[in-house]
C-alpha positions as CSV (number, residue, x, y, z in Angstrom):
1,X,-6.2,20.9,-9.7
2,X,-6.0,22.9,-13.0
3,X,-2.2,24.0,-11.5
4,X,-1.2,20.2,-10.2
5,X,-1.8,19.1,-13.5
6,X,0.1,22.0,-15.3
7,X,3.0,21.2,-13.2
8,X,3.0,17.5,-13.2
9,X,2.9,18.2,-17.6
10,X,5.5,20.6,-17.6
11,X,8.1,18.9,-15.0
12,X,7.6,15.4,-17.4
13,X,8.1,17.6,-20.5
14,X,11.2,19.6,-19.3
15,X,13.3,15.8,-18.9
16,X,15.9,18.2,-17.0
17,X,19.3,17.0,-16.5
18,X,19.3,16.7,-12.9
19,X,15.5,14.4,-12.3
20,X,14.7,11.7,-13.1
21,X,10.6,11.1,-13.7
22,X,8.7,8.3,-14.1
23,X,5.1,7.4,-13.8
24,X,2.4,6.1,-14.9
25,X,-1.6,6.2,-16.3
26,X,-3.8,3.8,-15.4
27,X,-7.5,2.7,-14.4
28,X,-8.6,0.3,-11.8
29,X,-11.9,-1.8,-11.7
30,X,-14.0,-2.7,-8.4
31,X,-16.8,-3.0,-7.0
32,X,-18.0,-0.5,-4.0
33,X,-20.6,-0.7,-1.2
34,X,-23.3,-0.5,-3.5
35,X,-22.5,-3.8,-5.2
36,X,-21.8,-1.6,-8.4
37,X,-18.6,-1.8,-10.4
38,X,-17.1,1.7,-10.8
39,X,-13.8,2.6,-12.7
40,X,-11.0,4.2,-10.4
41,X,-8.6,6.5,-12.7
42,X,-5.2,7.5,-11.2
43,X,-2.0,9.1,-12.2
44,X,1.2,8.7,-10.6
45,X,4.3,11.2,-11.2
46,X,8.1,10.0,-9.5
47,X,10.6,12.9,-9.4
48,X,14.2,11.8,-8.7
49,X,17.4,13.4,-8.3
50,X,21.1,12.6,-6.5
51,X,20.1,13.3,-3.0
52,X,15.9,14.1,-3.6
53,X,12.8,12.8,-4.7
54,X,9.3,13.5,-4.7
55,X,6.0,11.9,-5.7
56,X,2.4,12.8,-6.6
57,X,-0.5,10.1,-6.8
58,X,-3.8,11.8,-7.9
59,X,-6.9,10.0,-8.7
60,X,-10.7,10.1,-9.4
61,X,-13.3,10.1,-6.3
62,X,-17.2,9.1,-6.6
63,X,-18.1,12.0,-8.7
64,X,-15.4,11.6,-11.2
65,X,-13.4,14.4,-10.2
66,X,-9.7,14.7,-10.3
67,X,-7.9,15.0,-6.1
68,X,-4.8,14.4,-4.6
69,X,-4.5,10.8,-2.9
70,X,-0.8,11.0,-1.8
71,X,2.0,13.2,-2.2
72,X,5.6,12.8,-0.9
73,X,9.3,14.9,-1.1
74,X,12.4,13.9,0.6
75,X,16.0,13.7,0.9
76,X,18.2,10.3,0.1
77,X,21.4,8.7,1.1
78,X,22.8,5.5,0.4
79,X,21.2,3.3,3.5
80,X,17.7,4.9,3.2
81,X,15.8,8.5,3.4
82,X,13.7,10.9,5.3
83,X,10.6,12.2,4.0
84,X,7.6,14.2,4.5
85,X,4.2,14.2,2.7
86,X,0.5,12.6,3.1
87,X,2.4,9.4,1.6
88,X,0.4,6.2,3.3
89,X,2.2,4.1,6.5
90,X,4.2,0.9,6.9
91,X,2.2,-1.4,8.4
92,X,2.3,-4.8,7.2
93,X,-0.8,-5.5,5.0
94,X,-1.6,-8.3,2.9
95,X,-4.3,-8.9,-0.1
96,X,-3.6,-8.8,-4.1
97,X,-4.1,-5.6,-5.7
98,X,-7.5,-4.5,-4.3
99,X,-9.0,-7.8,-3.1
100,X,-8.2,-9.9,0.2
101,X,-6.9,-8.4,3.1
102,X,-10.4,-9.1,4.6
103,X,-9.6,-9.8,8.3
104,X,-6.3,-8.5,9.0
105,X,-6.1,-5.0,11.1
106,X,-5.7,-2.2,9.1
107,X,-4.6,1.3,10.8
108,X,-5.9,4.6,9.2
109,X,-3.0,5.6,6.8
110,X,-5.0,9.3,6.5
111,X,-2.8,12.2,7.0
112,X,0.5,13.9,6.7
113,X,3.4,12.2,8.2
114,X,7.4,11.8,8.3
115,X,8.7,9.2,7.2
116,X,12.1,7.6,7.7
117,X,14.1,4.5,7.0
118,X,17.5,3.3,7.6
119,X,18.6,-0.2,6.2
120,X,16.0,-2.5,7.4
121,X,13.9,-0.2,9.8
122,X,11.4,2.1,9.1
123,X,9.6,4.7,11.4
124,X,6.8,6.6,10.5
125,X,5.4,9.8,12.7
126,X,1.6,10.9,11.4
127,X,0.7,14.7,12.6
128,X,-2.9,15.0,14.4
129,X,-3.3,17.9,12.2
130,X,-0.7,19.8,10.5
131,X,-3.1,22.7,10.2
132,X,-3.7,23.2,13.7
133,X,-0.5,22.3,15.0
134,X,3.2,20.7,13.4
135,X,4.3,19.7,17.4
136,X,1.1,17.3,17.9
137,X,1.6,13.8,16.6
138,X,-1.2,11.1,16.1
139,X,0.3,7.7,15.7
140,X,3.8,6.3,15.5
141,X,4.6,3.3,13.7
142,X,7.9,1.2,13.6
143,X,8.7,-1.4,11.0
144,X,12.0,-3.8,10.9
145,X,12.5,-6.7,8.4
146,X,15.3,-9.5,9.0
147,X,16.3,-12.1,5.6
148,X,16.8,-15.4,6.8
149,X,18.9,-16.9,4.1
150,X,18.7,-16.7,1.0
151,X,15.1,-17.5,0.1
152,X,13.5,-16.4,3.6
153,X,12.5,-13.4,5.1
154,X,10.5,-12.0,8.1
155,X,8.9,-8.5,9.4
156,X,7.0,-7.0,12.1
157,X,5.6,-3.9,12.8
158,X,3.4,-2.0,15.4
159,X,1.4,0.9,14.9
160,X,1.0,3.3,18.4
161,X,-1.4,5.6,19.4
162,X,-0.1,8.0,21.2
163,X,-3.0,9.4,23.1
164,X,-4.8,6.3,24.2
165,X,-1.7,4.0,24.1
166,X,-3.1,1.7,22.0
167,X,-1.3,-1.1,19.8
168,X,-1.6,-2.9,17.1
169,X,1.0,-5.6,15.9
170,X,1.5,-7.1,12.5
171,X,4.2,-10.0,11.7
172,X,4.8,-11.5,7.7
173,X,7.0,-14.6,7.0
174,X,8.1,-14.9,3.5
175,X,9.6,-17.6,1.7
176,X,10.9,-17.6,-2.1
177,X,11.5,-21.2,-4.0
178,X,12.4,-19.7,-7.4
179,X,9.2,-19.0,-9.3
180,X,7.0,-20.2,-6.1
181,X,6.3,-17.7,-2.7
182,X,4.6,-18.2,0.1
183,X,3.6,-15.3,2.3
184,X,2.1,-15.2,5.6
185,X,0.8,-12.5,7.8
186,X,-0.9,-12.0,11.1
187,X,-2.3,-9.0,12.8
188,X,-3.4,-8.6,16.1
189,X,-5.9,-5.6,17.7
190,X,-7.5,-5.7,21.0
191,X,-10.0,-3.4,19.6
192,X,-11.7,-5.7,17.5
193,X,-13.7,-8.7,18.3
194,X,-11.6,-11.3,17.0
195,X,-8.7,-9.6,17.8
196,X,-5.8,-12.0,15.9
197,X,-5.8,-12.5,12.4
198,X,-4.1,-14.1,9.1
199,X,-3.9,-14.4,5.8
200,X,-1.7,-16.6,3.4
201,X,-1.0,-16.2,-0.1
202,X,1.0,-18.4,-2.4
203,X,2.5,-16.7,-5.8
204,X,3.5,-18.5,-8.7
205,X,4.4,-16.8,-11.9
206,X,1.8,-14.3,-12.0
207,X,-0.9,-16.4,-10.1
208,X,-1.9,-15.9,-6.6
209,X,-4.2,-17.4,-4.5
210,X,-4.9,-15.9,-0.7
211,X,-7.2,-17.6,2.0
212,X,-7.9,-15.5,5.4
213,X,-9.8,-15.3,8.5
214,X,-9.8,-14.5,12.5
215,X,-9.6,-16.7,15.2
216,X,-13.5,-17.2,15.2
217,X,-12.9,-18.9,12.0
218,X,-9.7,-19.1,10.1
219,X,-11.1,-19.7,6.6
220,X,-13.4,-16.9,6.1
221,X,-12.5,-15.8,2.3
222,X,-10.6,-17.0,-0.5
223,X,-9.6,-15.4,-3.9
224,X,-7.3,-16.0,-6.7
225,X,-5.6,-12.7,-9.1
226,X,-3.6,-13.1,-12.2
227,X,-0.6,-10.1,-13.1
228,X,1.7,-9.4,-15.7
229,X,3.9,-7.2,-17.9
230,X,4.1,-6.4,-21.3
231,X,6.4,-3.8,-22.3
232,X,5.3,-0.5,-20.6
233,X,1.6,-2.0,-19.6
234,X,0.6,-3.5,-16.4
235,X,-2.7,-5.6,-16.1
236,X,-4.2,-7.5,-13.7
237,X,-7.4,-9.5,-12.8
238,X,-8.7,-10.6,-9.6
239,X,-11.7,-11.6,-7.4
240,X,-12.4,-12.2,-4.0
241,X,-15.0,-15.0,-2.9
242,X,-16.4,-14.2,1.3
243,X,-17.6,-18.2,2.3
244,X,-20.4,-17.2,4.6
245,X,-22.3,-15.2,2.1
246,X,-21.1,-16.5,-0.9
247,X,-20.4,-13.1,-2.3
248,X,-17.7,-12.8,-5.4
249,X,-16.0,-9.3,-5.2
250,X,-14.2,-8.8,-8.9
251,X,-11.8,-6.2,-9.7
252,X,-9.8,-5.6,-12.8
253,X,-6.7,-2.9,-13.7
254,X,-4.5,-1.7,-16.4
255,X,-1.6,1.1,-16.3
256,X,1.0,2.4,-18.9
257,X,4.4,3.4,-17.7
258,X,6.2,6.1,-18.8
């Protein structure tokens, strides 16, 4: 980690003519399965260039100790990339920052996988193991995204097992009314006991307010987050509030951009 770090200082230092970098520092807020609130740090590093970029997320884990989260490098053109890394999936999620999200299916997004989009479609291919074996692939997942206008949008996706030939489907409808956006998305997993499920959020100039549930009841939590900007410094507030238990989940964030 000692190395990472040198690295990630001495590439941000150098401001070579051919990268770009970018980043930021930052520290999130949340509460865990203890019903404690613990503090999350994480720095993230973006390397650019004319036909390549990379990217390096690293963050703090229960014991307060600095480990990679995600990496990514890759090649560019002008309608998309290919790229290969431990660098998440594209399934369609929902939530704020770190609240919400509740119900909706939510494939693993562990492991090392290539990554490629074109234009509107993205495709994602997640190894089993990459150090057992580079030929033996996990999960594939697909991803295409149509506008509809010009305030309107819509996108599915499907994440595949390979081995057991198992599915799960995802579809979000956007709409944007100036300042005003209204998101919807539904999942669907035969896996799980309530197998279809949604969430809607509406966004208005910062503020966003989410309700979401599963066909055994379709108003299962609630939340509300505030965002902003000023100058280099992101921020943000949030809590989640579960109707059945009454429970309040709060979570909190800053970051400085560099």
């Amino acid at each position: 980690m000692k190395k990472l770090l040198l690295i990630m200082s001495a590439v941000f230092l150098s401001g070579s003519s051919y990268a770009g970098v970018s980043g930021s520092v930052g520290v999130d807020f949340s509460e865990n399965a203890a019903d404690n609130v613990v503090a999350t740090k994480d720095i993230d590093l973006d390397i650019s260039s004319d036909v390549g970029f990379a990217s390096i997320a690293v963050i703090t884990n229960a014991s307060d100790e600095l480990v990679l989260d995600e990496y990514a490098l890759g090649v560019k053109h002008t309608n998309g990339s290919i790229s290969y890394g431990d660098q998440g999936d594209i399934f369609i999620g929902g939530g704020l920052e770190k609240v919400g999200a509740d119900t909706l299916a939510n494939p693993s997004d562990a492991g090392e996988s290539i990554m490629a989009i074109h234009k509107n479609t993205s495709v994602r291919f997640k190894f089993t193991d990459t150090g057992v074996d580079v030929t033996d692939f996990d999960t594939i997942q697909v991803k295409h995204a149509i506008k509809l206008g010009d305030s309107g949008s819509v996108a599915g996706s499907v994440d595949h097992t390979i081995d057991t030939d198992h599915n799960i489907f995802a579809i979000e409808g956007k709409i944007d009314a100036g300042t005003h956006t209204i998101t919807t998305v539904a999942t669907h997993d035969e896996n799980l006991a309530n197998p279809t499920a949604a969430e809607a959020i509406l966004s208005t100039r910062g503020l966003s307010l989410y309700i979401n549930g599963d066909e055994s009841d379709w108003t299962q939590n609630a939340g509300a987050g505030y965002k902003s900007t000023y100058n280099s410094v992101d921020w943000y507030i949030e809590a989640g509030y579960n109707m059945d238990s009454e429970e309040v989940t709060p979570a909190a964030g800053v970051s400085v951009n560099f």
